[in-house]
Backbone as a ProteinNet text record, in pm:
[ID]
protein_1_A
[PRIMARY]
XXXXXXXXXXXXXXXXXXXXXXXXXXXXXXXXXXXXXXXXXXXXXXXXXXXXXXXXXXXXXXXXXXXXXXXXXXXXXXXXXXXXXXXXXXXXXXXXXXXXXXXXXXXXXXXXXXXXXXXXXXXXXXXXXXXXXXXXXXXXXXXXXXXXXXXXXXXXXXXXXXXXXXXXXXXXXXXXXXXXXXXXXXXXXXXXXXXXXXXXXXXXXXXXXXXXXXXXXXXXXXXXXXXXXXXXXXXXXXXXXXXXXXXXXXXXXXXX
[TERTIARY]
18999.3	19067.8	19205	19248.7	19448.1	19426.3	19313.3	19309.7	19300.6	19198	19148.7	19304.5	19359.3	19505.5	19568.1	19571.2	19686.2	19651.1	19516	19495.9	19487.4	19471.3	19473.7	19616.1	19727.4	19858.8	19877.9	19797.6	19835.6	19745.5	19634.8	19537.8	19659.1	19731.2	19772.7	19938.3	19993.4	20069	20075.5	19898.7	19877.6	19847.6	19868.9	19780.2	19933.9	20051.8	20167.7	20222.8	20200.5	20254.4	20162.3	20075.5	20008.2	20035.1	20087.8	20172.2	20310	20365	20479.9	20489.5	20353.9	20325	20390.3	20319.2	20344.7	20530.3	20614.9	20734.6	20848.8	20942	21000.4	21016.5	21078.9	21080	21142	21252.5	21367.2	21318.4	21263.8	21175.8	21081.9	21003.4	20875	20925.7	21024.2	21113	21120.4	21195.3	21222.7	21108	21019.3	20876.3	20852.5	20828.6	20736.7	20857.2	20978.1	21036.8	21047.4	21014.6	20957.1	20823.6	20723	20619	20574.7	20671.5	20647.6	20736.3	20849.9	20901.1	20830.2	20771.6	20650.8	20542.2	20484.5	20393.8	20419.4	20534.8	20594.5	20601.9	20682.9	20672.4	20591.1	20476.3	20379.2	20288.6	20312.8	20223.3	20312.6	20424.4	20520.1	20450.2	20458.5	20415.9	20309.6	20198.1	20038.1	20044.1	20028	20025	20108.6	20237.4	20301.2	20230.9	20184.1	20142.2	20004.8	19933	19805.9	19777.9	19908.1	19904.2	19914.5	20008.9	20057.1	19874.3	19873.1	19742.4	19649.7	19607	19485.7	19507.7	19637.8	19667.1	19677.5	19717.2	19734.2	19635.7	19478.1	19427.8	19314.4	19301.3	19200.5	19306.6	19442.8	19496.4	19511.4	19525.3	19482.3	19374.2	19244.7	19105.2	19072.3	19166.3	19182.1	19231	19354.3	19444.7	19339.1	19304.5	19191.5	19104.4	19016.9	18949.8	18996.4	19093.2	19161.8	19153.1	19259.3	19305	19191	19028.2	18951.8	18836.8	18900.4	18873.3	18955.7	19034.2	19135.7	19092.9	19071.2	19045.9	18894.9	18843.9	18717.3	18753.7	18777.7	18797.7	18877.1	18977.6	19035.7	18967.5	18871.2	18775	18685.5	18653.7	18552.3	18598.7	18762.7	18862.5	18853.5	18915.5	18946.6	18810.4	18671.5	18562.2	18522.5	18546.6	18509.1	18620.4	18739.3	18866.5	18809	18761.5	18707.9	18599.5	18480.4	18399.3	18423.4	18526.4	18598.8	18657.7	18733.2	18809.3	18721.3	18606	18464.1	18407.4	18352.1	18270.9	18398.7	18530.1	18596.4	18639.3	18639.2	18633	18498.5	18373.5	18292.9	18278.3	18304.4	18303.6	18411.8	18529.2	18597.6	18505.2	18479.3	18440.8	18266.8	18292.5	18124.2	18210.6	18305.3	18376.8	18397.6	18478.8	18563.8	18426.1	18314.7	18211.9	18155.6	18129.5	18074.2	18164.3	18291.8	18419.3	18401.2	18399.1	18393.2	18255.2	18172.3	18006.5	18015	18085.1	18116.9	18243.4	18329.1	18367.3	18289	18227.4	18140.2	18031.3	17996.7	17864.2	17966.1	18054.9	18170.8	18134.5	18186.5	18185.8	18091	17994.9	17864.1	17807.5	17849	17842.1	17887.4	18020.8	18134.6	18044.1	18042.2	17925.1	17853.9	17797.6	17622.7	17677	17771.9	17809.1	17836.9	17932.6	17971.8	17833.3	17764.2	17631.7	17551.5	17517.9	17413.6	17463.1	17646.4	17671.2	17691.8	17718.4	17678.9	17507.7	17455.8	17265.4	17245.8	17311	17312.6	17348.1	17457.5	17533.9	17402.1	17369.4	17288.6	17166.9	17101.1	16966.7	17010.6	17130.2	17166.5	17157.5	17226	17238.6	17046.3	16984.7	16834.7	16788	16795.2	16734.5	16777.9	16922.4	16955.3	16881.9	16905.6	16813.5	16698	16585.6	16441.3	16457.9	16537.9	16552.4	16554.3	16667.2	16674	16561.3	16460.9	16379.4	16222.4	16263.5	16118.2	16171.6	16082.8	16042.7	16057.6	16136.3	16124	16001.1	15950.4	15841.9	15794.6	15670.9	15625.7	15670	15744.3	15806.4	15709.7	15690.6	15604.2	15677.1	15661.2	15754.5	15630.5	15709.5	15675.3	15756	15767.7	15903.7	15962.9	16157.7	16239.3	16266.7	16166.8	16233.1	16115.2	16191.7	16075.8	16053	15996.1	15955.6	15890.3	15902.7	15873.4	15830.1	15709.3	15656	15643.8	15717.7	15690.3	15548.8	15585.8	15450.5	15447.5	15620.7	15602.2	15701.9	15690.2	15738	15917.5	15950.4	16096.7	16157.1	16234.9	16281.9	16319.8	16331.4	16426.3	16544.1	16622.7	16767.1	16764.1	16665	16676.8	16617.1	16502.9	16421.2	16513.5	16630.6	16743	16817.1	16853.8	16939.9	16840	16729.6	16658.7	16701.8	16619.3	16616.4	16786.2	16878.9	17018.5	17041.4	16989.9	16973.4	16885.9	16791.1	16744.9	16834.9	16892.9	16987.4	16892.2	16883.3	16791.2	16843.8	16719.8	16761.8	16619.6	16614.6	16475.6	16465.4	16321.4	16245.5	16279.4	16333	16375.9	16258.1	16214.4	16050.8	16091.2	16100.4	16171.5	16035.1	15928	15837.3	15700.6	15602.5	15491.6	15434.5	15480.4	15393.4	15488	15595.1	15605.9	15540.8	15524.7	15495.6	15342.6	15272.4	15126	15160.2	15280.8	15264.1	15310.6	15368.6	15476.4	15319.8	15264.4	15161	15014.3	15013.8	14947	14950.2	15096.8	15166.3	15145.3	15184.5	15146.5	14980	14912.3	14732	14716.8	14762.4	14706.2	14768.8	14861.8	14998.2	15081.8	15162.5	15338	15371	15464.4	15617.6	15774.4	15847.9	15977.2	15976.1	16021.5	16141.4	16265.2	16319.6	16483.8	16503.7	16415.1	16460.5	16515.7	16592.1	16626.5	16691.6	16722.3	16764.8	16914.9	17021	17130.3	17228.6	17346.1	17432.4	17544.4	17526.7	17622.3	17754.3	17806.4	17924.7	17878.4	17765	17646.1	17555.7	17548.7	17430.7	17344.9	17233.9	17140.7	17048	17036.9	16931.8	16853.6	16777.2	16713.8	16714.8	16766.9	16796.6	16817.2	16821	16773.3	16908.5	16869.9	17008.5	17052.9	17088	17170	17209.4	17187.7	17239.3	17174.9	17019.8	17033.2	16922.4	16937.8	16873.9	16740.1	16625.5	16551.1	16473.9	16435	16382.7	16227.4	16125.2	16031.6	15981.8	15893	15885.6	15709.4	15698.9	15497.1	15500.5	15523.8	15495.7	15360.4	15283.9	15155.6	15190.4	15078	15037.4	15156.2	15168.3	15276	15434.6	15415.9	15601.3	15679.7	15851.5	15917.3	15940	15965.8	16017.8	16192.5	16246.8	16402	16393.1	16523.1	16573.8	16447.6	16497.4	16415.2	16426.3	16341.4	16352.3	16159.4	16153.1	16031.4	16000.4	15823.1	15762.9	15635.5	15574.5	15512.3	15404.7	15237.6	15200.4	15119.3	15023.7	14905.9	14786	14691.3	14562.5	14513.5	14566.4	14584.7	14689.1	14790.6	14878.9	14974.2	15061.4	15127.4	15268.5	15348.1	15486.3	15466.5	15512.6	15487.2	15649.8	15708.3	15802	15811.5	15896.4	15890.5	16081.2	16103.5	16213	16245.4	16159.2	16153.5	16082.4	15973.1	15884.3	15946.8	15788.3	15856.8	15726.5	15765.1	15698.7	15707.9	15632.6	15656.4	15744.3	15811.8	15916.3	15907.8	15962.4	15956.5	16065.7	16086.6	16271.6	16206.5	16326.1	16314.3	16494.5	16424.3	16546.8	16525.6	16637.9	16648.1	16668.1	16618.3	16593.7	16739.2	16811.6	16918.1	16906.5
-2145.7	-2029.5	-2068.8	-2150	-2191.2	-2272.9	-2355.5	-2485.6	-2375.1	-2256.4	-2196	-2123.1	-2037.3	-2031.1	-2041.3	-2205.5	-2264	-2328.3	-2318	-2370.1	-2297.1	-2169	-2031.2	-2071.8	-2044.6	-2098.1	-2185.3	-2293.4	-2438.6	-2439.6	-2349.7	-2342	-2268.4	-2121.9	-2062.9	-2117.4	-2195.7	-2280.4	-2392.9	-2427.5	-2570.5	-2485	-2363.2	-2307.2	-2227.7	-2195.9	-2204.7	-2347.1	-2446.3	-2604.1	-2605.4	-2567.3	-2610.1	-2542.3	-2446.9	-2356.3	-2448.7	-2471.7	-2521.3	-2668.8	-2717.1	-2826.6	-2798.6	-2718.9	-2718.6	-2661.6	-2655.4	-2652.4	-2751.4	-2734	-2894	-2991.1	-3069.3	-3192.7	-3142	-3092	-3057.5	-2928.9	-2875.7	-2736.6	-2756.7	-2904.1	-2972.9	-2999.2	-3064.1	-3123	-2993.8	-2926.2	-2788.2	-2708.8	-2746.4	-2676.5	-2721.6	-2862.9	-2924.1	-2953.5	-2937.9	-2889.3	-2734.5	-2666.9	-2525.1	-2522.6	-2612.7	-2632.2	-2695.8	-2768.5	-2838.8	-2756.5	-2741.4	-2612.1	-2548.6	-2474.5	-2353.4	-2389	-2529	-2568.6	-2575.7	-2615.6	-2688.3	-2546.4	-2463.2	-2310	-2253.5	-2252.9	-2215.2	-2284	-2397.4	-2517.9	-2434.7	-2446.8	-2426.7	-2259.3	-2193.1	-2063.9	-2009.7	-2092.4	-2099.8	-2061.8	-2215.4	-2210.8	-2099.4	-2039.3	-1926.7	-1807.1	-1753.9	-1678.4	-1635.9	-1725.1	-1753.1	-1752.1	-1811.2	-1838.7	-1721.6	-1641.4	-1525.1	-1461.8	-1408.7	-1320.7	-1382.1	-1506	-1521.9	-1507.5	-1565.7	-1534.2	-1439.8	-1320.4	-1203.3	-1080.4	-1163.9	-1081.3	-990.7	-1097	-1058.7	-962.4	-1009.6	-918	-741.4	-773.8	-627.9	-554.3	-624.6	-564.7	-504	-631.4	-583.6	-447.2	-457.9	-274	-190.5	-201.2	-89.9	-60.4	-137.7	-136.5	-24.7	-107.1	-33.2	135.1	153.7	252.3	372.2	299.3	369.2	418.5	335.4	323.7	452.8	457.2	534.7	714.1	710.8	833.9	896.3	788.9	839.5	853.6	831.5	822.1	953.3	1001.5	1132.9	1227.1	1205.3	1319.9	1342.3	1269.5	1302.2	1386.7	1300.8	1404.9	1531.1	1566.3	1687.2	1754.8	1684.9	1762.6	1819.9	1680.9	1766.3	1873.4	1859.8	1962.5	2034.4	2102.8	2251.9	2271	2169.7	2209.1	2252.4	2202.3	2304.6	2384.4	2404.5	2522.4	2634.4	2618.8	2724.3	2786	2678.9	2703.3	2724.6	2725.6	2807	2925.7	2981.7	3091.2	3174.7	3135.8	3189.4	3197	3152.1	3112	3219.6	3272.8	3358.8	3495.8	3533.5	3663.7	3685.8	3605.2	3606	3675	3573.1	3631.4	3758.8	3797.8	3915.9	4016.9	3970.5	4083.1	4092.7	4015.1	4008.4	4094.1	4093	4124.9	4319.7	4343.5	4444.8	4528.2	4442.1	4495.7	4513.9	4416.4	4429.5	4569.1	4564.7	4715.8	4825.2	4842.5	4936.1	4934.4	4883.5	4825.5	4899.6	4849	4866.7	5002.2	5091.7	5255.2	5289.5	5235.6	5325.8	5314.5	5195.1	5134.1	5269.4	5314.9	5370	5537.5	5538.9	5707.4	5707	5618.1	5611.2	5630	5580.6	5559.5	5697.5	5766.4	5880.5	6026.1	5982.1	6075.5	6044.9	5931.2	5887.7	5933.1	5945.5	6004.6	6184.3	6236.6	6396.7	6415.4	6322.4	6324.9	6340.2	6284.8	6249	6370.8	6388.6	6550.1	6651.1	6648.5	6763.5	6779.5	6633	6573	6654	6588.3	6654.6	6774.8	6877.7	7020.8	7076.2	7021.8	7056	7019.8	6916.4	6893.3	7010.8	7048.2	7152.8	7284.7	7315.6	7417.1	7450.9	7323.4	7337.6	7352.9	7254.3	7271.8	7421.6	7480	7603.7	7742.1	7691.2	7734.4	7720.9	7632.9	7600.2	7609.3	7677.8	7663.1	7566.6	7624.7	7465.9	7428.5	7334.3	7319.3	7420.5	7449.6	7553.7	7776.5	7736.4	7852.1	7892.4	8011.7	8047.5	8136.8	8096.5	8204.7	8331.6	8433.8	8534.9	8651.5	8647.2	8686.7	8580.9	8660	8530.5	8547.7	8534.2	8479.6	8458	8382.1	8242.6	8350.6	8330.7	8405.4	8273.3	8316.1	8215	8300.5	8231.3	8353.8	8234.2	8299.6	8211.1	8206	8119.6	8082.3	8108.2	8128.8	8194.3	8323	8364.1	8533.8	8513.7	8587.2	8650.8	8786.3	8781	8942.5	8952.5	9084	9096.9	9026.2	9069.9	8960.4	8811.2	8752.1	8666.7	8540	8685	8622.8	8613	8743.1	8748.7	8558	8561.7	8468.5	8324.8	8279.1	8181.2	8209.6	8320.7	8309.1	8275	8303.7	8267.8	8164.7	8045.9	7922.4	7852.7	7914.5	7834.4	7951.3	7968.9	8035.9	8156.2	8243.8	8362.7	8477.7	8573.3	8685	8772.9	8842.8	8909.5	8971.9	8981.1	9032.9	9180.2	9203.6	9364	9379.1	9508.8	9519	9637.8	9596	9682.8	9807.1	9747.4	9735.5	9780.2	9822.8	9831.2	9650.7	9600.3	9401.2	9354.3	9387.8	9340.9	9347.5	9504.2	9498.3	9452.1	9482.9	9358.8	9233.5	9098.7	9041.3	9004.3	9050.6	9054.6	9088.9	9188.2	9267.1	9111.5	9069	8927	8809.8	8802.4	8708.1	8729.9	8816	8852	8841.1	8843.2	8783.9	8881.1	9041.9	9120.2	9139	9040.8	9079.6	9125.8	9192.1	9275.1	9182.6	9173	9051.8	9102.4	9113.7	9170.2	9163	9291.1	9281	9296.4	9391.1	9371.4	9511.4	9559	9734.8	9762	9820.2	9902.4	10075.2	10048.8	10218.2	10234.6	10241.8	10265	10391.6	10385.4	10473.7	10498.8	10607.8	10596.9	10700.6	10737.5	10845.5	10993.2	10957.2	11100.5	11086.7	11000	11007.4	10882.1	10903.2	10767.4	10776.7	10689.5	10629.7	10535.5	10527.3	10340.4	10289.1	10199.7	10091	9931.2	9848.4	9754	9643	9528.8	9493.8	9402.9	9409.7	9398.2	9506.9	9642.7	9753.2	9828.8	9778.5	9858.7	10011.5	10125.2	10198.5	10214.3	10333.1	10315.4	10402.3	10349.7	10476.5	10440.5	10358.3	10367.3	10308.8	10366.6	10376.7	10322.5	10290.2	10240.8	10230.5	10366.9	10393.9	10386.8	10342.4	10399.6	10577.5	10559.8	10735.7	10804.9	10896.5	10956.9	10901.9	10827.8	10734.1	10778.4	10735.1	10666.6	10750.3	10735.7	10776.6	10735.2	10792.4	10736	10614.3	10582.9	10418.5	10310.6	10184.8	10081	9994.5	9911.8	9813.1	9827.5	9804.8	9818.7	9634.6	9684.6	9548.4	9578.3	9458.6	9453.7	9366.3	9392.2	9528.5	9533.9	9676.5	9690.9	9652.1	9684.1	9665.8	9678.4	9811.7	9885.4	9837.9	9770.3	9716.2	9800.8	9886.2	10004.3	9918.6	10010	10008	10002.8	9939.6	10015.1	9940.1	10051.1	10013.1	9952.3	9921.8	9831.6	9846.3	9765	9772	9660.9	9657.5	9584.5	9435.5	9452.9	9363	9260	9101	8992.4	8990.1	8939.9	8952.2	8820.7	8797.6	8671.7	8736	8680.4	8726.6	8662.8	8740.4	8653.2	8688.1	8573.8	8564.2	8554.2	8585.6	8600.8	8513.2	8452.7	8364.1	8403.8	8455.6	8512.6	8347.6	8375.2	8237.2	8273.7	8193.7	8209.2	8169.1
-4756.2	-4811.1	-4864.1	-4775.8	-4844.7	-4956.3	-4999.4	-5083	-5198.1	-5200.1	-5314.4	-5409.2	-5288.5	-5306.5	-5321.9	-5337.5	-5415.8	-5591.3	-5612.8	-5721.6	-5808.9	-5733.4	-5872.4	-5931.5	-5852.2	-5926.2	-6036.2	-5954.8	-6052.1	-6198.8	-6193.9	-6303.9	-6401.2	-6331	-6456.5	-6541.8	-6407.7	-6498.5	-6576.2	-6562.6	-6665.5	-6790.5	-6830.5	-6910.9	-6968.4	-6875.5	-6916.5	-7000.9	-6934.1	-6933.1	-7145.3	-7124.5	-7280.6	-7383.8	-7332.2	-7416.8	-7477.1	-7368.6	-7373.4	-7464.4	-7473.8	-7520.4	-7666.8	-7754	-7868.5	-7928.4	-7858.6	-7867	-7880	-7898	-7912.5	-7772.2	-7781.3	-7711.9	-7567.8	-7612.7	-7525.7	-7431.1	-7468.6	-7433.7	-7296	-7366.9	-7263.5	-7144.8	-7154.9	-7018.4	-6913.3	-6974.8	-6866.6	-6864.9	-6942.1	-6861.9	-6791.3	-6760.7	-6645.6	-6584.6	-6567.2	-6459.2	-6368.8	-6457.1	-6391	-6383.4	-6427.3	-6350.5	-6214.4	-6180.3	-6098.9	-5983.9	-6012.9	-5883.8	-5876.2	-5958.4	-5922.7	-5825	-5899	-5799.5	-5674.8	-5643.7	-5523.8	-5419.8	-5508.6	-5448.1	-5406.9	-5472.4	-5381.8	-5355.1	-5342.4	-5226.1	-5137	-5135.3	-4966.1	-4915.1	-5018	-5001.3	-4978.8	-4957.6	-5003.9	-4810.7	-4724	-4599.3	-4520.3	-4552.5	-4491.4	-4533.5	-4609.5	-4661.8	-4581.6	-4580.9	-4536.5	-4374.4	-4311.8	-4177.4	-4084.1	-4098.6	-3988.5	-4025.2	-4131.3	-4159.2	-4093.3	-4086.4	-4027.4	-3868.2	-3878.7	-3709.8	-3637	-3701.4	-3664.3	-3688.8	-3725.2	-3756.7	-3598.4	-3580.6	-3428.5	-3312.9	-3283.9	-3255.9	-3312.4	-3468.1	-3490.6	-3473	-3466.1	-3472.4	-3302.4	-3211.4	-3110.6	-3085.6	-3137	-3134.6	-3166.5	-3275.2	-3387.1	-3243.5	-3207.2	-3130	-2990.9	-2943.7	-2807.7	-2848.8	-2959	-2978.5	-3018.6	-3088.7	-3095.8	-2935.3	-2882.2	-2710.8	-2684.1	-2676.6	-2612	-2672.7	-2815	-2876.3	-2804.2	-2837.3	-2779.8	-2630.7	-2515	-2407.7	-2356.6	-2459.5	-2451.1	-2523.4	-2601.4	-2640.6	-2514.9	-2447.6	-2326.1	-2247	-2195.1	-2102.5	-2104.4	-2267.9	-2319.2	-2331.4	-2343.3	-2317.6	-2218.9	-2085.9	-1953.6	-1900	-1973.3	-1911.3	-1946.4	-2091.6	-2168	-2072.9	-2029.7	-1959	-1793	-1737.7	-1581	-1567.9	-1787.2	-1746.8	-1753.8	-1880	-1880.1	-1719.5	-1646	-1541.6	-1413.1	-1459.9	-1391	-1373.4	-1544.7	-1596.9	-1534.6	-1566.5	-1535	-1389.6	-1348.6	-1137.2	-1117.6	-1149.5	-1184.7	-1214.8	-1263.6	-1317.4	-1252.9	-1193.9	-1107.2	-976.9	-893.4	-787	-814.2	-918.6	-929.7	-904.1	-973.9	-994.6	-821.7	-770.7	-682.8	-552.4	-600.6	-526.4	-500.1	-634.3	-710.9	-629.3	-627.2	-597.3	-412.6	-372.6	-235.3	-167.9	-234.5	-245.6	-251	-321.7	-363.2	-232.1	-205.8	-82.7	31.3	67.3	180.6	205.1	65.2	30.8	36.7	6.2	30.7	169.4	239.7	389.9	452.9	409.6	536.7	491.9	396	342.1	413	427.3	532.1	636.8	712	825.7	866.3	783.6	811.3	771.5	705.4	698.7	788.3	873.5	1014.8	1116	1132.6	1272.3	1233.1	1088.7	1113.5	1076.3	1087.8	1103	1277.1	1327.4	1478.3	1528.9	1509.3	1513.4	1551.5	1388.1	1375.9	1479.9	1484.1	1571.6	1687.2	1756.2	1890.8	1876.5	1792	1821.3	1799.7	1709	1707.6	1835.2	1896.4	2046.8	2117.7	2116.8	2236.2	2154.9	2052.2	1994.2	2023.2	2023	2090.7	2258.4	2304.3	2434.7	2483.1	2411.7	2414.9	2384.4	2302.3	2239.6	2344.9	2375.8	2449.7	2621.9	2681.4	2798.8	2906	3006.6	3143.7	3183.1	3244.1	3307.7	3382	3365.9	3535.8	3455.6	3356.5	3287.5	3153.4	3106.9	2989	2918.4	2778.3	2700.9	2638.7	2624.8	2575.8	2460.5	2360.5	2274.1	2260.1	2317.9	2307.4	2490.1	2548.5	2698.2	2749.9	2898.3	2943.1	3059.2	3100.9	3262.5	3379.1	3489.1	3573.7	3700.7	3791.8	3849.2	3994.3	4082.4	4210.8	4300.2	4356.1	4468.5	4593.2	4650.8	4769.6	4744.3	4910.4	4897.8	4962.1	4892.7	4998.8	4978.3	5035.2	4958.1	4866.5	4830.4	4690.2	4674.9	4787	4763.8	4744.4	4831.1	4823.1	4735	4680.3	4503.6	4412.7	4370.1	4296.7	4339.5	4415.6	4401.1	4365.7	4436.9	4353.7	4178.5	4143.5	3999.3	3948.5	4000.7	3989.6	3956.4	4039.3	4093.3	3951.7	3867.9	3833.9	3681.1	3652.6	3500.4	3463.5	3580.6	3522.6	3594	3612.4	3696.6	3693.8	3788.5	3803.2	3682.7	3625.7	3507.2	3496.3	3383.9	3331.4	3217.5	3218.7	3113.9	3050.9	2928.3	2859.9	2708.4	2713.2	2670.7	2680.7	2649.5	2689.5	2624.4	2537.8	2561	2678.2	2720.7	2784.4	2944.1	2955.8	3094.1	3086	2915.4	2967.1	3041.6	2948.6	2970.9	3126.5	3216.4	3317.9	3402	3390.1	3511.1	3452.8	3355.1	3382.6	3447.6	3423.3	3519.6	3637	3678.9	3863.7	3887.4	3834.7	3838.3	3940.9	3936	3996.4	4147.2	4184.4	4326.4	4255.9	4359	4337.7	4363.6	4232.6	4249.7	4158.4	4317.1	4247.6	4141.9	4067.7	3936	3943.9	3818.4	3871.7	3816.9	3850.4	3884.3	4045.9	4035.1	4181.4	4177.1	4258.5	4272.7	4356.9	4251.3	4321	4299.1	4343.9	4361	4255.9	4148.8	4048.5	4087.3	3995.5	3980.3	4004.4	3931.5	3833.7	3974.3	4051	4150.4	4165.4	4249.1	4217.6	4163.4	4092.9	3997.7	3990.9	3908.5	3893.5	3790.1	3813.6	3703.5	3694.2	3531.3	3549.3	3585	3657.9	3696.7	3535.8	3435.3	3304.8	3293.5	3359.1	3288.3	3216	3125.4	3073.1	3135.7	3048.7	3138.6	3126.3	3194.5	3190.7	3140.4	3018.4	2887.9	2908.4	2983.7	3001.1	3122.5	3173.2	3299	3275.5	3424.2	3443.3	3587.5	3641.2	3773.4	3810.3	3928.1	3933.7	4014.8	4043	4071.1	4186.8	4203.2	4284.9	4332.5	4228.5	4235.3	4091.9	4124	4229.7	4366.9	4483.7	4581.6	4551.8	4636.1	4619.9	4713.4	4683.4	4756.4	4718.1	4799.2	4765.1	4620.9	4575.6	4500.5	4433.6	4321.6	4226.4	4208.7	4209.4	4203.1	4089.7	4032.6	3960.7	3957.6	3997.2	3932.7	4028.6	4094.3	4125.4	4081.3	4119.7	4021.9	3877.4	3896	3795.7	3721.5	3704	3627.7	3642.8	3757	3725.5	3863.6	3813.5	3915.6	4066.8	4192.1	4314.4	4372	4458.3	4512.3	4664.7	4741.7	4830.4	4894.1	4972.2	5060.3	5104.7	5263.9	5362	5319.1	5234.7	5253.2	5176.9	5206.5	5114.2	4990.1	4925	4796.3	4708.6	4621.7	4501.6	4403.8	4338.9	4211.7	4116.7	3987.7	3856.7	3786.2	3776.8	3666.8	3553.9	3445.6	3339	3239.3	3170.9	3117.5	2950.4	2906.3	2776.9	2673.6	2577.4	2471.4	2375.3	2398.7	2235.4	2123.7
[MASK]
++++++++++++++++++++++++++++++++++++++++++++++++++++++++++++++++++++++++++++++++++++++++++++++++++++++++++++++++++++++++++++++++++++++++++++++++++++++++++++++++++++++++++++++++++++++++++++++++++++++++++++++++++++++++++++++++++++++++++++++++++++++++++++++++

C-alpha cells in the first residue's frame, strides 16, 4: 500500500518534469529541482501518512464495536426497565382492584352479619311464639287455651294452687264448645273448676275466679244450692257442686 503511494506522486511529476522539458535551459534546472524536493516530500510523507492510519485502525473498529456493544446493551436495559415498570403498573391496579373487591366483601360480610343475628332474633322470638302457641306435655289445646286434667284428687284449694304451680288456674267455661270440650276431658268424673260461690257487697254469688261473671250456666237438675265450689261434669255432662270432698281438677292456661 505505501510503495503504490508514493509512485502516484512521482508518475505526475515526471509528466510535470516533461513539460518542463520543452522550456528553456534555465527553467529545466529549477524544475528538477522542484522535482526532486517534491519527490523527496513525499517519499518523507508517504510512510507518515500511511503509518498512524494503519495503526490506529483496529483500535477504532474496536471503539465502533464497544460502543455498538454498549447501545445495544442499553436497549435491553431500557427494554427490561419498560417491561417492570408495565408488570408493575399492572400488579398495581390488580392490587388496588382486588383491594377495592375486598372492601366491598368486608361490607357485604358485616350486612350478613348484621341480617343472621336479626334472623336469629327473629328465630328466637318464633320459637317462644310456638312455644307459646303449642301445648306443654300431658296438656291439650282447645281455642286459644291449653287445659290439663289431673290424675289424682284433692280439694279445691288445694287443686287451685297445683294449677298455680304449673302458670294456670282452675278452668272458667265460658261457652257451650267449651263446656263440650271441658265435660270430655273429665271422661265422665267431676273435676274442680273455678267456679265458686262467694260473698259480694250486693250479696253472694257465683262466680268465676278471673272475675268474669256468669252469663251461662250448665247446672244439672235441681242446682245450684248456695255455698260450696262447682265441678265438672256428671254423666250427663251437666254442673254438680261439692265442698268437702276431693276431686280431680283441670287448669286451664290461656295461649297469647
Amino acid at each position: 500500500m505505501s510503495a503504490d503511494a508514493v509512485a502516484a506522486p512521482r508518475l505526475s511529476l515526471n509528466v510535470r518534469y516533461n513539460r518542463n522539458v520543452q522550456e528553456t535551459s534555465g527553467e529545466e534546472e529549477e524544475s528538477q529541482v522542484e522535482i526532486l524536493e517534491e519527490e523527496e516530500h513525499h517519499a518523507d510523507l508517504g510512510p507518515q501518512r500511511a503509518g498512524p492510519h494503519t495503526q490506529n485502525k483496529p483500535a477504532a473498529n474496536n471503539r465502533r464495536r464497544l460502543k455498538a456493544a454498549a447501545v445495544t446493551l442499553g436497549g435491553f436495559f431500557l427494554l427490561i426497565l419498560a417491561a417492570l415498570f408495565i408488570r408493575c403498573t399492572v400488579l398495581q391496579i390488580r392490587y388496588d382492584q382486588l383491594s377495592n373487591n375486598y372492601t366491598q366483601l368486608q361490607g357485604k360480610v358485616s350486612e350478613i352479619s348484621v341480617n343472621y343475628s336479626q334472623l336469629q332474633d327473629e328465630v328466637k322470638q318464633l320459637k317462644n311464639r310456638i312455644k307459646e302457641t303449642c301445648c306443654p306435655d300431658g296438656w291439650k289445646r282447645s281455642g286459644r287455651s291449653c287445659y290439663f286434667k289431673s290424675k289424682e284428687k284433692k280439694y279445691w284449694f288445694d287443686s287451685r294452687v297445683d294449677c298455680k304451680q304449673r302458670g294456670a288456674d282452675l278452668v272458667v267455661i265460658n261457652n257451650d264448645e267449651e263446656q263440650k270440650f271441658v265435660s270430655e276431658l273429665s271422661n265422665g268424673g267431676e273435676s274442680w273448676t273455678g267456679l265458686r260461690y262467694v260473698a259480694r257487697q250486693e250479696g253472694w254469688r257465683w262466680e268465676w275466679l278471673d272475675g268474669s261473671p256468669l252469663t251461662e250456666t250448665f247446672w244439672g237438675p235441681g242446682l245450684p244450692h248456695s255455698g260450696s265450689y262447682a265441678a265438672c261434669c256428671n254423666q250427663q255432662g251437666k254442673w254438680t257442686q261439692s265442698y268437702s270432698d276431693t276431686k280431680t281438677w283441670i287448669c286451664e292456661k290461656k295461649i297469647k
